[in-house]
C-alpha positions as a Python dict, from the first residue, in 0.01 Angstrom:
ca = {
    (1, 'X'): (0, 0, 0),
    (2, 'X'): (167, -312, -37),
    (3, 'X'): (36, -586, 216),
    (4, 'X'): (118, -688, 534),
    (5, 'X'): (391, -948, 628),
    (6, 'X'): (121, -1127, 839),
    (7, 'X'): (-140, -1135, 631),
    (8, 'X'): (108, -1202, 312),
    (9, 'X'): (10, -1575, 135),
    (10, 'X'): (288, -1841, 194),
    (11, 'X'): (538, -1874, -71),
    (12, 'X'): (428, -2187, -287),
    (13, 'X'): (790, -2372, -168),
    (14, 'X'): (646, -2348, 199),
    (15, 'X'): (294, -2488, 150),
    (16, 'X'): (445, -2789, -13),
    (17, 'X'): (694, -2818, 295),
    (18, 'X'): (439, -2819, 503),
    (19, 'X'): (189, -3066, 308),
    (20, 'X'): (466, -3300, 269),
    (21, 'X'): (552, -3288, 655),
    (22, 'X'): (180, -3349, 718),
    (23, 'X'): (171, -3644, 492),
    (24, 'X'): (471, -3822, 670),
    (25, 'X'): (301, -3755, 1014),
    (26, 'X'): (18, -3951, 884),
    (27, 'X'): (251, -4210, 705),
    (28, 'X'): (436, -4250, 1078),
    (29, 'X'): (138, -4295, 1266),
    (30, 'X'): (17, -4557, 999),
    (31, 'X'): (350, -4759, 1058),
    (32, 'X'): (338, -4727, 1415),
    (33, 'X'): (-41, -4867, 1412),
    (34, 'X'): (62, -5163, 1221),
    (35, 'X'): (376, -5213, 1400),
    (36, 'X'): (171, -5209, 1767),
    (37, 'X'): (-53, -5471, 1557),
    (38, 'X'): (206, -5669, 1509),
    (39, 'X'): (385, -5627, 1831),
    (40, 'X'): (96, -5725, 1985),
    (41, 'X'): (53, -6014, 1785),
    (42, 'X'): (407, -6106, 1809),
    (43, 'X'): (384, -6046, 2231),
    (44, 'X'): (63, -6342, 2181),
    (45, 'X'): (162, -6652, 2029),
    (46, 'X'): (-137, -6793, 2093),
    (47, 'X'): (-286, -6549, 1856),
    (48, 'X'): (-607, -6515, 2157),
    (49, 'X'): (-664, -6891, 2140),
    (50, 'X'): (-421, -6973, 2429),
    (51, 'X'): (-531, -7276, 2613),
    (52, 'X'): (-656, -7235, 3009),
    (53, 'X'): (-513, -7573, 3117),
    (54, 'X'): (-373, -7876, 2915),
    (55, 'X'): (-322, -8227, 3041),
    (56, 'X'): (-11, -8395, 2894),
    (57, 'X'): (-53, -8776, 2868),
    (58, 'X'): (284, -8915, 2990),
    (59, 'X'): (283, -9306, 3102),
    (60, 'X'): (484, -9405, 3455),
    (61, 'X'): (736, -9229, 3686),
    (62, 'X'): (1045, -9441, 3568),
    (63, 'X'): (1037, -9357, 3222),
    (64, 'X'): (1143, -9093, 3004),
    (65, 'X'): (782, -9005, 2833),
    (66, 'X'): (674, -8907, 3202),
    (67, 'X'): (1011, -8678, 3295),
    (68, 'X'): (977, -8506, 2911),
    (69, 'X'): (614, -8451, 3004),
    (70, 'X'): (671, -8306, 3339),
    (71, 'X'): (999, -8032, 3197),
    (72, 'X'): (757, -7944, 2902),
    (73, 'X'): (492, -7842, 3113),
    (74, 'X'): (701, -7661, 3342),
    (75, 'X'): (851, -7397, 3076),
    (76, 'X'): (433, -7381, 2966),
    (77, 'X'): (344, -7279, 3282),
    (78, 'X'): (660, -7058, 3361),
    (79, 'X'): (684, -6887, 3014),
    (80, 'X'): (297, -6875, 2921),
    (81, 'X'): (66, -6877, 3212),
    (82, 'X'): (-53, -7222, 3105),
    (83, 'X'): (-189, -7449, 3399),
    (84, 'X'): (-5, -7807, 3306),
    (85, 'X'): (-177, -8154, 3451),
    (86, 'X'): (56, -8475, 3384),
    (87, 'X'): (-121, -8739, 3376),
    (88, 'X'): (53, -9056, 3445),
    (89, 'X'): (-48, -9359, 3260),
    (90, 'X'): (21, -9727, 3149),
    (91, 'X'): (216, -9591, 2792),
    (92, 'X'): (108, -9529, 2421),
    (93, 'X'): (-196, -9732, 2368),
    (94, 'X'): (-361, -9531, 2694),
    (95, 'X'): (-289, -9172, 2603),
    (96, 'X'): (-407, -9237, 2301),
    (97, 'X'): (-709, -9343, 2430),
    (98, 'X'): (-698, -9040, 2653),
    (99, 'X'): (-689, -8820, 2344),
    (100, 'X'): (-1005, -8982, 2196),
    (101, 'X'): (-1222, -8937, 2533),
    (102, 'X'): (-1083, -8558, 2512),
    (103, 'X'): (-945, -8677, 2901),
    (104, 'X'): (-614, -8525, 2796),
    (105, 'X'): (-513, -8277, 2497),
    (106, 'X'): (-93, -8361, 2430),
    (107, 'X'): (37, -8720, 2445),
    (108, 'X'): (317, -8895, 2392),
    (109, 'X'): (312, -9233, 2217),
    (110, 'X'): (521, -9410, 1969),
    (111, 'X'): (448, -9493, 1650),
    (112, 'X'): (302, -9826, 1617),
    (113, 'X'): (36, -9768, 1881),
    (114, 'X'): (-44, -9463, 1685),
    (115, 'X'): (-30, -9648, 1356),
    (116, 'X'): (-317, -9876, 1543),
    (117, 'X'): (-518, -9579, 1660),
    (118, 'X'): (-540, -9416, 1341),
    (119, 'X'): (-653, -9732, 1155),
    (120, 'X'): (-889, -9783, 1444),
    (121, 'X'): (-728, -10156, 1489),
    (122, 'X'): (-567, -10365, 1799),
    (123, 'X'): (-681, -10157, 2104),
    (124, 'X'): (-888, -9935, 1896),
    (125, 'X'): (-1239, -9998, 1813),
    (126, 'X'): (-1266, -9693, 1543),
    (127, 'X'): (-982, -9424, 1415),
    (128, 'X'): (-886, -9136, 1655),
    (129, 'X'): (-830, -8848, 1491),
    (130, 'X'): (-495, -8720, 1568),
    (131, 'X'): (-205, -8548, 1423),
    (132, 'X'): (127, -8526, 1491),
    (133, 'X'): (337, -8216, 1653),
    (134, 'X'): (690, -8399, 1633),
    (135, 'X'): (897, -8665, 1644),
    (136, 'X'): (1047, -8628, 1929),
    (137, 'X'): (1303, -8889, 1994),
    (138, 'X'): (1343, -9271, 1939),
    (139, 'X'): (1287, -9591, 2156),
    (140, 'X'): (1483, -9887, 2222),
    (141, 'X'): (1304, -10179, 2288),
    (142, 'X'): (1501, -10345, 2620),
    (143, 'X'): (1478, -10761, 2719),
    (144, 'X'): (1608, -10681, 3096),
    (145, 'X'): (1748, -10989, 3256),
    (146, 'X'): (2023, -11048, 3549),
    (147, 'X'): (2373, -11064, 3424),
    (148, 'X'): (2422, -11359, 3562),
    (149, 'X'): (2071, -11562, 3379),
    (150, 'X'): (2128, -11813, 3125),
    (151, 'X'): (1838, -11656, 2919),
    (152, 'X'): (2056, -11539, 2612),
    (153, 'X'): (1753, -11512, 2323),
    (154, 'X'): (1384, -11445, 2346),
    (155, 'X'): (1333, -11814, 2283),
    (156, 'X'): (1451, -11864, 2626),
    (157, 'X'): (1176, -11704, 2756),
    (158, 'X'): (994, -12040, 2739),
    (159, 'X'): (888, -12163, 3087),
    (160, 'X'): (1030, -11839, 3227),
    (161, 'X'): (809, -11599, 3406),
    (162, 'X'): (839, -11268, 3225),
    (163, 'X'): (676, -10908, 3272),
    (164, 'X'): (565, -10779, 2916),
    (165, 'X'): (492, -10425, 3037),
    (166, 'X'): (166, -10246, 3180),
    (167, 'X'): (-152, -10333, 3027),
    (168, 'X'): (-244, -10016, 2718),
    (169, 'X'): (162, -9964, 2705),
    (170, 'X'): (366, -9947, 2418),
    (171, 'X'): (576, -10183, 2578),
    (172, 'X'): (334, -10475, 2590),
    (173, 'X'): (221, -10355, 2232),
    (174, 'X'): (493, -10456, 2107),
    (175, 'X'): (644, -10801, 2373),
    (176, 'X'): (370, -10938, 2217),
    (177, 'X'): (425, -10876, 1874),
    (178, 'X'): (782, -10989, 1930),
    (179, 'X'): (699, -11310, 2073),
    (180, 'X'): (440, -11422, 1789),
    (181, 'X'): (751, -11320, 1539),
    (182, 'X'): (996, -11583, 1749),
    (183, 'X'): (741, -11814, 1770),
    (184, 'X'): (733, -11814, 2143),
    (185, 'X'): (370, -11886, 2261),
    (186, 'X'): (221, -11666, 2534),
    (187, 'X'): (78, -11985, 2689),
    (188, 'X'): (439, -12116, 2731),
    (189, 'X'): (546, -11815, 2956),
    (190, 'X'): (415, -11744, 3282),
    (191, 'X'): (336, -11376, 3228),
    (192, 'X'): (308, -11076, 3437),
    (193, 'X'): (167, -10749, 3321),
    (194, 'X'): (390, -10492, 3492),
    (195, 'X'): (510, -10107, 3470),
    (196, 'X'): (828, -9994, 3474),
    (197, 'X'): (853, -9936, 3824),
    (198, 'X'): (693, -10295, 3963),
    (199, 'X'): (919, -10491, 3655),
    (200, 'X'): (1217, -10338, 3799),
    (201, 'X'): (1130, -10433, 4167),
    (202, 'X'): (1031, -10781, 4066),
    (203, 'X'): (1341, -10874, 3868),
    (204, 'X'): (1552, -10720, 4172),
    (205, 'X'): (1383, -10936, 4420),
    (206, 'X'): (1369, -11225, 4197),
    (207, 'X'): (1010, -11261, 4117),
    (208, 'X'): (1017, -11245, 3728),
    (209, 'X'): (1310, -11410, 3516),
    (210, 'X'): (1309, -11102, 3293),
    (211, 'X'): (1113, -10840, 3153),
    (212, 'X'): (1043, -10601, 2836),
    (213, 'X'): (1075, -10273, 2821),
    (214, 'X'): (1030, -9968, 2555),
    (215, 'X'): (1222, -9674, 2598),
    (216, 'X'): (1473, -9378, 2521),
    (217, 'X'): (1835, -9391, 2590),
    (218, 'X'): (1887, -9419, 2930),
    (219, 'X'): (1608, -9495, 3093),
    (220, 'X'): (1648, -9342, 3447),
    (221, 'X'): (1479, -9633, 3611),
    (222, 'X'): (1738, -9887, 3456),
    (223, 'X'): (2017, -9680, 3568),
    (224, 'X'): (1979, -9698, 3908),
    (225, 'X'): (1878, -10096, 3869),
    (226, 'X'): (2163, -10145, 3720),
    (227, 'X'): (2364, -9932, 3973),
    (228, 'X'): (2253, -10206, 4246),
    (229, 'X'): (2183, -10530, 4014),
    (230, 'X'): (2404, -10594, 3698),
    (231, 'X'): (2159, -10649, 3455),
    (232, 'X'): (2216, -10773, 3104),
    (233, 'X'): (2045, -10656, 2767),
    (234, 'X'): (1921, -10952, 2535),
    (235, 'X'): (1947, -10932, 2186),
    (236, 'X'): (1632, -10844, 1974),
    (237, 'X'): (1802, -10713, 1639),
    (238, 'X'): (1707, -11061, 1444),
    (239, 'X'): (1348, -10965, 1491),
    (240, 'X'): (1368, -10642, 1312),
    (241, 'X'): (1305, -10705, 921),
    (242, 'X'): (986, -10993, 1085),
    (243, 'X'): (859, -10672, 1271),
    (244, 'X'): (882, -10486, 972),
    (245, 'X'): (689, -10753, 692),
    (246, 'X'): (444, -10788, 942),
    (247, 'X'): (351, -10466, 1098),
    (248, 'X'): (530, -10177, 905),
    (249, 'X'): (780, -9985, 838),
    (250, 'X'): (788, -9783, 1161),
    (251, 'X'): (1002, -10033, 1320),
    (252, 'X'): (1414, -10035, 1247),
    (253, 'X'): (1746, -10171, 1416),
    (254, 'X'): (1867, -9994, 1689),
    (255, 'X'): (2196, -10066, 1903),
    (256, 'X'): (2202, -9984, 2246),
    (257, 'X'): (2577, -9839, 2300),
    (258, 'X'): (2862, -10010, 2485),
    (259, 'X'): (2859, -9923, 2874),
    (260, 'X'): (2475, -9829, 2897),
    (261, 'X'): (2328, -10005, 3201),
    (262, 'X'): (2705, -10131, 3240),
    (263, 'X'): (2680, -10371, 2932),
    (264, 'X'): (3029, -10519, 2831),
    (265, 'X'): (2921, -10503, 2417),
    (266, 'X'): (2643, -10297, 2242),
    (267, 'X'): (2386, -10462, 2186),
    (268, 'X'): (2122, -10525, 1862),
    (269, 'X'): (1768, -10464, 1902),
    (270, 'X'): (1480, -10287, 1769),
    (271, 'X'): (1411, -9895, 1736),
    (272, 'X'): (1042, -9747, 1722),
    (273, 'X'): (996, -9374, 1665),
    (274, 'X'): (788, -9116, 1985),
    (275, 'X'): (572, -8867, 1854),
    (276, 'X'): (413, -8585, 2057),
    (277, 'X'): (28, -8601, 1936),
    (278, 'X'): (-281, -8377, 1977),
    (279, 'X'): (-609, -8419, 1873),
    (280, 'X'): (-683, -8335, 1503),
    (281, 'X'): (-936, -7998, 1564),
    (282, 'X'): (-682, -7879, 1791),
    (283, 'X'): (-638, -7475, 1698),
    (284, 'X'): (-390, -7424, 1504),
    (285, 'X'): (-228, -7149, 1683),
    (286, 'X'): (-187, -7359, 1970),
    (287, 'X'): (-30, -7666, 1773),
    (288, 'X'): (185, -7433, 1652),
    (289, 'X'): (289, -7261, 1976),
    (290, 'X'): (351, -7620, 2156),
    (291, 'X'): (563, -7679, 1910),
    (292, 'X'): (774, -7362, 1917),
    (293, 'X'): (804, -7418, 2312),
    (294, 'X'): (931, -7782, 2229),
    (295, 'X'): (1221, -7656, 2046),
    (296, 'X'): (1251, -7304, 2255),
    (297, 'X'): (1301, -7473, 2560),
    (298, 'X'): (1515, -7760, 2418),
    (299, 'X'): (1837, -7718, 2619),
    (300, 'X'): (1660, -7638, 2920),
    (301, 'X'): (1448, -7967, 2874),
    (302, 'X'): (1804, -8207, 2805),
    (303, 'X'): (1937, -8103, 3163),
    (304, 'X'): (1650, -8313, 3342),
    (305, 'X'): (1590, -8532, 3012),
    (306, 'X'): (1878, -8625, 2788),
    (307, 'X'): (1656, -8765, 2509),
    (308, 'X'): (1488, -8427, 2470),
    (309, 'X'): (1867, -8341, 2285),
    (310, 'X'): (1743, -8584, 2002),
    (311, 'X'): (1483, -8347, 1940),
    (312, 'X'): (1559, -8236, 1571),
    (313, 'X'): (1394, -8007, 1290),
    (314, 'X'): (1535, -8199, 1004),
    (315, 'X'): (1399, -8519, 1162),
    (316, 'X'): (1088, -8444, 1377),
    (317, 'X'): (883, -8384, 1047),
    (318, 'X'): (891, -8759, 1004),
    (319, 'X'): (588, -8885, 1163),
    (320, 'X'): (447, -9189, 957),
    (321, 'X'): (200, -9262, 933),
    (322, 'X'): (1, -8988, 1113),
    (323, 'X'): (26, -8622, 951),
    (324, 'X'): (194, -8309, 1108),
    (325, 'X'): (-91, -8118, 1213),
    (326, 'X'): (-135, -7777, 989),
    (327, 'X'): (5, -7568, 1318),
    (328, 'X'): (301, -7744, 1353),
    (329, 'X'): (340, -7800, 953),
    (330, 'X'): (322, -7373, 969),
    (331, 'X'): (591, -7375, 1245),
    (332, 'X'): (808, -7595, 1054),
    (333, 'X'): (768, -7378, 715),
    (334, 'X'): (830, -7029, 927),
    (335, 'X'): (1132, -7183, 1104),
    (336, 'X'): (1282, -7351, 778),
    (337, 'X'): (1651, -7230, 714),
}
């Protein structure tokens, strides 16, 4: 008697269909496993090294390093979950400084101060470690005076009584250097070691002749001086290539457009690259994450802070003389068009 249906063996053709279907089930669930690895990964930037808080070095309320600061650690804390403290501070030379007592973890400082920290010179009594994330935009070094003053070059500072920015600012960093390149002794100026914020008040009410300043393009504080005191720009733009023999490359000539501040004429003057720096042993996830939020939330940054438009992948990897750190060097590569 020939056997029965059920209890016939399956055609060959049919245990090979159903082998093969087994073996994609498998292969399926293998590609969703690595796909929910990588979706996970993808969901944490931070790669489980996220941050709980970060202090951003910034420098005084008037300036542009302390408004960038402040819209950076907004999309951190709206987008990530990231607790943001912004510190406010005298400029460069102090966040720096902040970096190397581990008091803050992202600063902002331009590049000759940093060129000082990492040779462990000037304000520096050994090298801080630190690496760059960007370059984030440019400064413009500013010799503030009234419109109407018959100071017309920085040797007519002389006798004058001049703010040269807040002590452990870029700004005084580099007033000083500028006035040992023009041969303009210290001793012959009756100086005042202001912010932002006090230089502006002081040349408004008349208590300083003038004052330096180191900034982006425009400076919200010397916008609304000059909206209530015409104010006039002095040239600098002589002093560039003396800068340059005697402390580096980092500085170059800048112009300072035609109807900023109200001026008549652009106006020559010197140019000093920011960077955004971190401390060296920073993990490189995070580098790499700040980073990504830096360009991420560019347009959203420019409404609040024009400068942050500079921001540019083609020039931020320009940081001289400090290196990109290796998370931001791996952002750059993955991004790279």
């Amino acid at each position: 008697m020939p056997p029965s249906p059920s209890r016939r063996p399956a055609p060959r053709r049919a245990r090979l269909v159903t082998l093969a279907a087994a073996a994609l089930a498998v292969a399926v669930a293998a590609v969703l496993v690595v796909s929910g690895a990588l979706g996970a990964r993808h969901d944490d930037p931070w790669e489980g090294a996220a941050p709980e808080r970060l202090t951003i070095a910034t420098g005084g309320t008037s300036g542009i390093y302390h408004g960038y600061g402040v819209a950076v650690g907004d999309v951190l804390t709206e987008r990530h979950g990231i607790p943001v403290e912004i510190a406010e501070s005298g400029g460069s030379v102090e966040n720096l400084q902040r970096l190397a007592d581990g008091s803050a973890q992202v600063a902002f400082s331009a590049a000759d101060a940093v060129a000082d920290a990492v040779a462990g010179r000037g304000s520096f009594d050994e090298p801080v470690e630190v690496s760059a994330l960007a370059r984030v935009y440019d400064d413009f070094v500013h010799l503030v005076v009234p419109a109407g003053s018959s100071i017309r070059s920085i040797e007519d500072l002389r006798g004058r009584t001049v703010s040269l920015g807040a002590p452990g600012s870029g700004t005084a960093l580099i007033a000083h250097r500028l006035l040992d390149v023009a041969d303009v002794p210290v001793d012959r100026i009756d100086v005042r070691d202001l912010d932002l914020g006090r230089s502006i008040a002081a040349l408004g009410s008349g208590d300083v002749d003038a004052f330096f300043w180191s900034g982006g393009l425009r400076t919200p504080g010397l916008t609304d001086l000059a909206a209530e005191t015409p104010i006039r720009l002095v040239p600098l733009g002589d002093l560039v290539e003396a800068m340059r023999e005697r402390h580096g490359g980092g500085y170059r000539h800048g112009m300072v457009p035609q109807g900023m501040y109200g001026a008549n004429d652009e106006v020559a003057t010197l140019a000093v690259p920011n960077f955004l720096v971190v401390p060296t042993d920073m993990p490189e996830p995070v580098a790499r994450t700040l980073v990504a939020t830096l360009f991420d939330a560019r347009s959203q940054v420019a409404r609040t802070v024009p400068a942050a438009a500079h921001l540019d992948r083609a020039r931020a990897i320009f940081t001289e003389p400090v290196g990109l750190h290796p998370g931001a060097l791996r952002y750059y590569r993955e991004t790279k068009e």
